[in-house]
N, C-alpha and C positions, 0 to 999 in steps of 0.2 A: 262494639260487640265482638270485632274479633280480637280484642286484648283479652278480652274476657275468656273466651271460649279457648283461647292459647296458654290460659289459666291452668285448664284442665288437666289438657295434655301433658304440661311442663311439669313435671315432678322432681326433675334434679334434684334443685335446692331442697324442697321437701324430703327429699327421699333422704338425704343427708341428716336432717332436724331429726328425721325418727331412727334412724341407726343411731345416732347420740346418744339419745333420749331413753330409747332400750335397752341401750349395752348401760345404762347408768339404773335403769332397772332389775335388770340382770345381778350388776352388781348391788344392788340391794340383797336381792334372794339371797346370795351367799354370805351376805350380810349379817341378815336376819334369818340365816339357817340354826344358827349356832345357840341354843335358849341364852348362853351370856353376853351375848353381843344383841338381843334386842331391845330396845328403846324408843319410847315416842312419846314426844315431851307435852301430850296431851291431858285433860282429864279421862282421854280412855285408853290411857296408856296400859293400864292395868290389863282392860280389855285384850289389845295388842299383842302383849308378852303375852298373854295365858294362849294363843292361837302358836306362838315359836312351837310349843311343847303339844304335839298333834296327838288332841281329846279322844276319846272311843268315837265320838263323832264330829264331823269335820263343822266348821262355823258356815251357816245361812248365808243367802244374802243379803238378809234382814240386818244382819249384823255388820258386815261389812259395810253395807248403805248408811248404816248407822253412824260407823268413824268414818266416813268419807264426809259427811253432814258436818261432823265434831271436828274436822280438820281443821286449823288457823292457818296453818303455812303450805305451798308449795310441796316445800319437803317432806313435811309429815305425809302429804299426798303421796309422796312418791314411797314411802315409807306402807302405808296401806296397801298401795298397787303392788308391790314387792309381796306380801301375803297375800295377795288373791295370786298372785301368781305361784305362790311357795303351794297353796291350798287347790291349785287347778280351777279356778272358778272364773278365768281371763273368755273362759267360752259364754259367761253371762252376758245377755244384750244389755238387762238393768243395770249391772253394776259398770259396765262399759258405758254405759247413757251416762249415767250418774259420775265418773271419773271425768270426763268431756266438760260437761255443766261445771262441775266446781274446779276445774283447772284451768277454766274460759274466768271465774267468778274472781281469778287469782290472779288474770293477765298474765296466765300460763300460755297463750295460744297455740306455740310448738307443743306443746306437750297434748293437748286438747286432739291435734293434726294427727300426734303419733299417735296415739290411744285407737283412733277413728281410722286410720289407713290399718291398721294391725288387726282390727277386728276382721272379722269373714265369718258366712253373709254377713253383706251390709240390709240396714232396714230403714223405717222411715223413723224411726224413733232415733238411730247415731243422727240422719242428715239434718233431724230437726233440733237435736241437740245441741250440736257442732256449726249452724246456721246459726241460733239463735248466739250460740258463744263469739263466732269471728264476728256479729254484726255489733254485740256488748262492746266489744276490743276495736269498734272502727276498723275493722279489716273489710271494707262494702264490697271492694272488686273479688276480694276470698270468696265471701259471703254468694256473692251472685254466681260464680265460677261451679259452687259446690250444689247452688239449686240445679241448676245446668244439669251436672252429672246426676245428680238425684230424677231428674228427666229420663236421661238418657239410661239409667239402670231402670227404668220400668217402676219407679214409686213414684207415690200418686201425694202430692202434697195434701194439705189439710189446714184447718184454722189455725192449727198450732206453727205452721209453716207461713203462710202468707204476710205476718201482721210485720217480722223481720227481714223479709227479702222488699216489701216495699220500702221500710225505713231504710233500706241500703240503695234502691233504686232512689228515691227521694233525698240523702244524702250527695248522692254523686248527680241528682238534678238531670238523671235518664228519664228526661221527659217520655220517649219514644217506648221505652222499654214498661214504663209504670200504664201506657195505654195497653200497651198488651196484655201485661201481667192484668190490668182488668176486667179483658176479656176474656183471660182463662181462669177467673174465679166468677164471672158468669156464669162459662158452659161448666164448672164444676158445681158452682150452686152455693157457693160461701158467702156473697151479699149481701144477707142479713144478719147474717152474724156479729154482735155489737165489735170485737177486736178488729176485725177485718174491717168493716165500715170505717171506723175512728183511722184505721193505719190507712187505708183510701183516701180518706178529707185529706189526712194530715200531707199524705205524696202531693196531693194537685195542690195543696197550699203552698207547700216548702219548692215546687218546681213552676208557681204564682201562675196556676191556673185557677182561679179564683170560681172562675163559672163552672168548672164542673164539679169542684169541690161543693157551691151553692148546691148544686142539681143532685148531688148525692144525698147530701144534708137534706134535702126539701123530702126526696121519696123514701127515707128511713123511714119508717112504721111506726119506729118507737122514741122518735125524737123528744115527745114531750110529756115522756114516761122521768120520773126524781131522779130514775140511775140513769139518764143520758148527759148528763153535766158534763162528761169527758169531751163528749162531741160537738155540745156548744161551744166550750172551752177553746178549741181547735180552731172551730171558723173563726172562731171573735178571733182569735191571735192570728190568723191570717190575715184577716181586714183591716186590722193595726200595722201589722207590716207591710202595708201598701199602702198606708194611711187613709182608708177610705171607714174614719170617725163615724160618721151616719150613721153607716151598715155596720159595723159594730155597737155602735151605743143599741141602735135598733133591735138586734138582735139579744143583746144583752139585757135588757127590758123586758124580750120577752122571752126570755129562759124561765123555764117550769120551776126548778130549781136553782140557786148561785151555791158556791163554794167560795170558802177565801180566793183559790187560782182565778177565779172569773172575775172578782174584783181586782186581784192584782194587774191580770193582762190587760184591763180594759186602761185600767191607769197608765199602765206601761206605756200600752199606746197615746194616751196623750200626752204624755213628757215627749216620748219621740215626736209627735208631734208638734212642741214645742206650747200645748194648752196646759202651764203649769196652775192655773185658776182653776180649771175642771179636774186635773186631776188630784190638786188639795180638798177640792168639793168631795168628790169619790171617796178620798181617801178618810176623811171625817164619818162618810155616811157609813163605811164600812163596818158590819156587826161585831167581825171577829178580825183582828189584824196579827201577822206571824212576823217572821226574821224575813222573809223573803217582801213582806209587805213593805216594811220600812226602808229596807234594802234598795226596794225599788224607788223608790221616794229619796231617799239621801242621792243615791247616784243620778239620779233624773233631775233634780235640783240641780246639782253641780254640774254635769252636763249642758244642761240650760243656759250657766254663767249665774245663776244663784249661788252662789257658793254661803252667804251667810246664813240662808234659810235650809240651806240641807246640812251647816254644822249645828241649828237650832233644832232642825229633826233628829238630828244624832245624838243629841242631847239628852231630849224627852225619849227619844228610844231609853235613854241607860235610865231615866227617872221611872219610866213605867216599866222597871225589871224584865227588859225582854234583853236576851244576849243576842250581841252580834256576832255574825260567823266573818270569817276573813274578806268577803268580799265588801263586807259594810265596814268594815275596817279601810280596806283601801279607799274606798266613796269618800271617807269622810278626809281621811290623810290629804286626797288629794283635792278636797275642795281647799285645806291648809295651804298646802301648797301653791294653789293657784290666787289666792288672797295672801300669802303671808304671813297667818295667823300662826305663828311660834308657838306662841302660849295654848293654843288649842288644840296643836301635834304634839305638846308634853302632855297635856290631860290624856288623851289617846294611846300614847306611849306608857304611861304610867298605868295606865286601865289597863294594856296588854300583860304588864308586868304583873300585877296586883290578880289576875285572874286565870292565871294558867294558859292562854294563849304561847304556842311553841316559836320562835322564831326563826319561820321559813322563810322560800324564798321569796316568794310573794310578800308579806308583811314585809320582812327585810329591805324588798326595794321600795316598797310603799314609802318606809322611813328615812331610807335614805334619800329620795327624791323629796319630800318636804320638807327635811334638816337645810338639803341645797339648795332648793328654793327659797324656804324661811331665811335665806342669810347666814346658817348657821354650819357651814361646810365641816368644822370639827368633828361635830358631832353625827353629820353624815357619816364620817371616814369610819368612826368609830361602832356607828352600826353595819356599818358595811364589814368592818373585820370581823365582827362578833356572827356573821352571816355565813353558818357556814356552807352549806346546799347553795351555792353562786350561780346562777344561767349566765347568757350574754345578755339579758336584760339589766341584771343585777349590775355586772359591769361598765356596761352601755351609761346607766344611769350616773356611777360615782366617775367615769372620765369626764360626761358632761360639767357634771358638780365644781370639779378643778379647773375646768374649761371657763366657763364661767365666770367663776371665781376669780379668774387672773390668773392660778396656778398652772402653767402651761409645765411646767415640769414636772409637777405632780401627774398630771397628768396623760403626759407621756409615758413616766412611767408605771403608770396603771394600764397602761396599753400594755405593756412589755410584759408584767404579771400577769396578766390573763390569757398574752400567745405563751407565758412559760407554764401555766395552769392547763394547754390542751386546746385553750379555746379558740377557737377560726373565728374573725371578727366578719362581721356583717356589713350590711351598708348602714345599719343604723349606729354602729361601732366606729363607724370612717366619718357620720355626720357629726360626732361628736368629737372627734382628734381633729379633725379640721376646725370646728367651732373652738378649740383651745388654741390651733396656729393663729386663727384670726384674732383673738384673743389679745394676743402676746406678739403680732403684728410679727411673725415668722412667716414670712414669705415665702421660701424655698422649701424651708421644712414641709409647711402647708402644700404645695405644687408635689413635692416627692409623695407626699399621701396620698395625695390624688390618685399620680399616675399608678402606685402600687396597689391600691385598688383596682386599677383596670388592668394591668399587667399580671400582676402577680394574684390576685386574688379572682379574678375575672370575673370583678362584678360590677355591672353596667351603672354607670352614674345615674343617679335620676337629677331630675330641675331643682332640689333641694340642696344636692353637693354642687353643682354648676353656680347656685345663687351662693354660695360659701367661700366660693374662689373668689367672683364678681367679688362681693363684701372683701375677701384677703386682699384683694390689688388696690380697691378703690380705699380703704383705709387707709392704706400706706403712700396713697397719695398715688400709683401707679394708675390713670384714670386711660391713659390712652390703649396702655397691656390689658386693660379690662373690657375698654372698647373692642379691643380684637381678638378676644376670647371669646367675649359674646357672637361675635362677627362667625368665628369657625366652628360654634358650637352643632352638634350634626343636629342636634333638635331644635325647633323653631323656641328662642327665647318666649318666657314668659311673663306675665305684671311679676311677678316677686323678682328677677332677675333685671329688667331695666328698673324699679323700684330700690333692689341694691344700688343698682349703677348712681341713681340719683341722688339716694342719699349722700353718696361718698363724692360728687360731684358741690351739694350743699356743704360741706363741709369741709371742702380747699375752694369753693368761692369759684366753680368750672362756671359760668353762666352761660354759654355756648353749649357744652355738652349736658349739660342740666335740660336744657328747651329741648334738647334730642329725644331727651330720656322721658322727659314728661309729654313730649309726643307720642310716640312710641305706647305709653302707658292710657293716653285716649285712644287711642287705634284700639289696643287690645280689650280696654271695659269700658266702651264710650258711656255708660251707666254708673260706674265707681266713682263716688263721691272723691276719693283719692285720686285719680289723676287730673280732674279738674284745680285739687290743691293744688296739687302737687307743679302744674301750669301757673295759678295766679301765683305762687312764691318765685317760678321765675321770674316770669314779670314785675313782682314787686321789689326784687333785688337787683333788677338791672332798671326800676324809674320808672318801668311801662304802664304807667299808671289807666291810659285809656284802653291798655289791652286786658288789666286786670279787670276793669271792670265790664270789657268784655264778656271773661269769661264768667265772671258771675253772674253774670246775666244770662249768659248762654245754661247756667244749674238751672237759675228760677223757671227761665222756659220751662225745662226739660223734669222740672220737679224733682231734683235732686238735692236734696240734704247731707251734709257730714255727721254722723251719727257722735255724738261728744262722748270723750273717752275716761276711765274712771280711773281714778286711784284708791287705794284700798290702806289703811294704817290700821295696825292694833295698837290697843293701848288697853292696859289693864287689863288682859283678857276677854276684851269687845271688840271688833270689829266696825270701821267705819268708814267710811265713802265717802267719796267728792266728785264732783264730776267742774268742767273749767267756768268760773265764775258762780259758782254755787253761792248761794245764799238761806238753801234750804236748813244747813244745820244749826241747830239749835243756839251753839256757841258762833254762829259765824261773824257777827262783830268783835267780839275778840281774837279770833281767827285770826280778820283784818288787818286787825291793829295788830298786832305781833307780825306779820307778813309785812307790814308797812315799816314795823323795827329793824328785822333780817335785811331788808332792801336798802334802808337808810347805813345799816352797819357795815353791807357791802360796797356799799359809793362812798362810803370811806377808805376802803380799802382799794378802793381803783376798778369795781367791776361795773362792767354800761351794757347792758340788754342789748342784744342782740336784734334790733329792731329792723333791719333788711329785708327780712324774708316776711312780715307781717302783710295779709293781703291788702288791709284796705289803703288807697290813699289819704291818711288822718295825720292828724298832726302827731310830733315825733312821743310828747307827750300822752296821746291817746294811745301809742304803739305803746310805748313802756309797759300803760297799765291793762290794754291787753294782755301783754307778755304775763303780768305778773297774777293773773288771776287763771293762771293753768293747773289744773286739779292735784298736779303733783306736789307744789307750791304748797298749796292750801293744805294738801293731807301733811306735808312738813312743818307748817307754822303750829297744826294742831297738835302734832306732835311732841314737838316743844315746847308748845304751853299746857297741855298736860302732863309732861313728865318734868324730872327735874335731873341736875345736872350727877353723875355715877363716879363715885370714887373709883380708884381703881382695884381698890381690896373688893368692894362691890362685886367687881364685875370678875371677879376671882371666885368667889363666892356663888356666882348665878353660875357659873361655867362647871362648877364645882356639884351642884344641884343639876344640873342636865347629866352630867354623866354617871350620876348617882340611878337619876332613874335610867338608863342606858343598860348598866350594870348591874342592876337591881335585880 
């Protein structure tokens, strides 16, 4: 409260913004003093000019209200406010209301600020102007700062007032402050008024007071009047985002009337929910379906880990001629991405080309984060230059790309282009140049990033760069420097960090410091199906065959299961799945038998399974063919017996065709 209220007081900076802003006013007037020097690249341009040359009567404010409406830009704004001022008509409250509104509409705010401190008297028509404009532009502390003074000058707020100072109390989550404001649309008497009521639900929802948002809902008068949809709408998307399904379905049933939004929110909530069943139900039963319908449905799928059924909705979305807007773009990119569906991020890419979609920054990274995932870093790089509007997401995404990839140089130097582009890297910037030291097994490099991150950049590690060192040292076989990194970490280590430790411990064969680590990793999720593994592979690689089955024994008690894990192949532009020892697909006896060629043509060449770490104690035999039936395996053999073997003019040829559509 008192940041706010020191709000008021504090006009320095402000006071500066509007001497600016004036003198650039000002300079307009003499601007457009002169009839040959005025111009405004509007359709009421005409209008404009004929006011330079002053008529036997001076222009309305009909008229002026009129090209302030007509304005597209900023400038032309300033260009009109220049002839109210050339015309003396800056004493009007309307055209002063009216210049606030559309210079807020423009994400002009300073200008909005100067218009609004310039006028005298002030009324309630600037504060409710100028209120509603800072709250448009996310300025909530402005926004609250300015009701304040509107207080304290003796104006009496109004409906027109109240519905945007809650959205800013309820933005900034001033539980304290949205009770009062409350009570003083009580003793004013604004309560029943349908805007005020909805902006009331919507504060107690968004700061998850659920019960007295309920309790407002219930004594509305006209709840279940056709035009209260907006209200229902509100509760029901509260009770989704607490997940309390019931009370929403419930509610939702017995709405007077539904809208498309009340179907979509209801679904919304059950994808976050994770009832991808009911919300395809929902989504079927629905009368009328928009871009925001589908939208929610692709991205909830993916979300989910559906990724094949939300690029099958994005599909029939393009079959049933409804366009996507960019966010369903992303949705679907990044279910690509997350399956490795190549072929299904060029139809997408090629759809963007083919239809006048602009390539911002959003799509842009969308593209390039499933080119890097799909395996196909070229053509990453390639949409990444063609990108030109770059954030440090945009960035962030093509060093991981190279990081990845193996290109640790590349990648470095895309670090170096983006601090010579302006831009301060982040932590999610450092998680990614570290993920290319680890990469390319640069130890020192990777340590110097570190610490210039907290040196130089001063920005505190989280447990995701801590687990990236851990991984840097224990790769490089460094297991004991990683032991005592973890050891002086100031933060209490977590499963992902002794979870590093062990992997890299599995993989120079530590069996001592392995049994640490997968201690360590039961203490912290004595419930995680993974450190119980992560335990019987010790044991299984140092013999302890009665400890292993200790431990599995100690799961069955406790009802714990390993959830099995998938692999994903395209092929031919379909998408397919395996999970370890599958039997489900259709092709899976030739699968087999091709799995059983690749393994007889590698024991030709000298390779022997890795059978050590296998939990059960079976014979060496049964360990093999465990080994060999892991879903990565399978989605490999299927691969190669669905395709066939790629010239290399071929593959000239397909590289040739992706950057076709790229360029397109």
């Amino acid at each position: 409260m008192n940041l706010i209220l020191r709000r008021v007081d504090n006009n320095l900076v402000l006071s500066r913004i509007i001497s600016k802003t004036m003198r650039a006013v000002h300079a307009l007037v003499k601007a457009t003093a002169s009839p040959a020097k005025t111009t405004v690249a509007t359709s009421s341009s005409r209008k404009l000019t004929s006011f330079s040359n002053p008529p036997s009567q001076s222009p309305s404010e009909i008229h002026f209200i009129s090209l302030i409406h007509s304005s597209k830009t900023t400038f032309q704004l300033h260009q009109i406010h220049a002839q109210i001022l050339l015309h003396n008509l800056s004493s009007s409250s309307l055209i002063s209301t009216q210049l606030i509104s559309s210079s807020s509409l423009r994400k002009s705010v300073g200008y909005s600020l100067a218009v609004f401190n310039h006028y005298h008297p002030k009324n309630s028509f600037l504060f409710n102007a100028l209120i509603r404009g800072l709250t448009y532009n996310s300025r909530f502390e402005n926004s609250i700062s300015h009701f304040i003074l509107m207080l304290r000058s003796n104006f009496k707020p109004d409906q027109l007032t109240y519905p945007y100072i809650l959205k800013s109390i309820a933005c900034l989550c001033l539980q304290w402050l949205g009770r009062s404001l409350h009570g003083m649309i009580l003793r004013c008497g604004f309560e029943f008024d349908s805007f005020v009521r909805i902006a009331m639900v919507d504060m107690y929802v968004k700061v998850e007071e659920l019960g007295l948002a309920l309790k407002l809902f219930d004594e509305s008068p006209h709840k279940f009047n056709t035009e209260s949809t907006l209200l229902w709408n509100v509760l029901i998307n509260g009770y989704c985002k607490v997940g309390n399904m019931s009370k929403a379905v419930e509610l939702f049933e017995a709405m007077p009337k539904r809208n498309t939004a009340s179907w979509n929110c209801l679904i919304n909530g059950c994808l976050r929910g994770g009832d991808l069943e009911k919300a395809k139900e929902l989504f079927d039963r629905m009368p009328d379906k928009n871009v925001v319908s589908w939208t929610t449905m692709v991205n909830g799928f993916s979300k989910n880990g559906d990724h094949e059924k939300a690029l099958s909705l994005f599909s029939k979305m393009l079959e049933e001629s409804v366009k996507p807007n960019d966010f369903t773009i992303v949705s679907a990119l990044s279910a690509c991405a997350k399956i490795g569906a190549l072929e299904a991020g060029l139809r997408i890419h090629s759809y963007l080309k083919n239809n006048g979609f602009r390539l911002n920054r959003v799509l842009g990274t969308a593209l390039v984060d499933m080119y890097a995932k799909c395996g196909n870093i070229e053509s990453a790089n390639d949409v990444f230059r063609e990108t030109k509007d770059k954030d440090i997401l945009t960035w962030s995404v093509m060093i991981w790309g190279w990081a990845v990839h193996g290109h640790s140089e590349e990648a470095i130097q895309c670090f170096k282009q983006m601090m010579h582009a302006g831009i301060q890297p982040d932590e999610v910037v450092f998680l990614a140049i570290l993920t290319a030291c680890t990469h390319a097994g640069k130890v020192n490099l990777g340590l110097n990033f570190f610490n210039s991150m907290k040196f130089d950049y001063s920005i505190e590690p989280t447990m995701k760069h801590y687990a990236l060192i851990v991984d840097l040292l224990g790769r490089a076989g460094l297991l004991k420097q990683a032991l005592r990194f973890i050891e002086r970490m100031p933060v209490t280590p977590d499963f992902v960090i002794w979870g590093a430790l062990f992997c890299a411990c599995r993989a120079h064969k530590n069996i001592k410091l392995a049994e640490l680590a997968s201690k360590k990793l039961l203490e912290l999720e004595p419930k995680h199906p993974g450190s119980y593994v992560f335990l019987s592979n010790v044991y299984a690689a140092a013999g302890r065959w009665e400890d292993v089955e200790r431990v599995r024994v100690l799961m069955q008690n406790k009802g714990i299961e390993k959830d099995p894990g998938w692999s994903y192949i395209e092929v031919e532009g379909q998408v397919h799945s395996f999970v370890a020892g599958d039997h489900i697909h259709q092709d899976a006896k030739d699968i087999y038998l091709k799995l059983e060629e690749i393994v007889a043509g590698a024991r030709e060449h000298g390779y022997m399974p890795g059978t050590e770490w296998v939990l059960h104690n079976i014979e060496e035999e049964e360990k093999e063919d465990a080994l060999g039936r892991h879903s990565e395996k399978l989605a490999l053999a299927f691969g190669l017996l669905r395709t066939y073997p790629v010239a290399d003019s071929e593959i000239l040829v397909r590289r040739a065709q992706i950057k076709q559509v790229i360029k397109k």
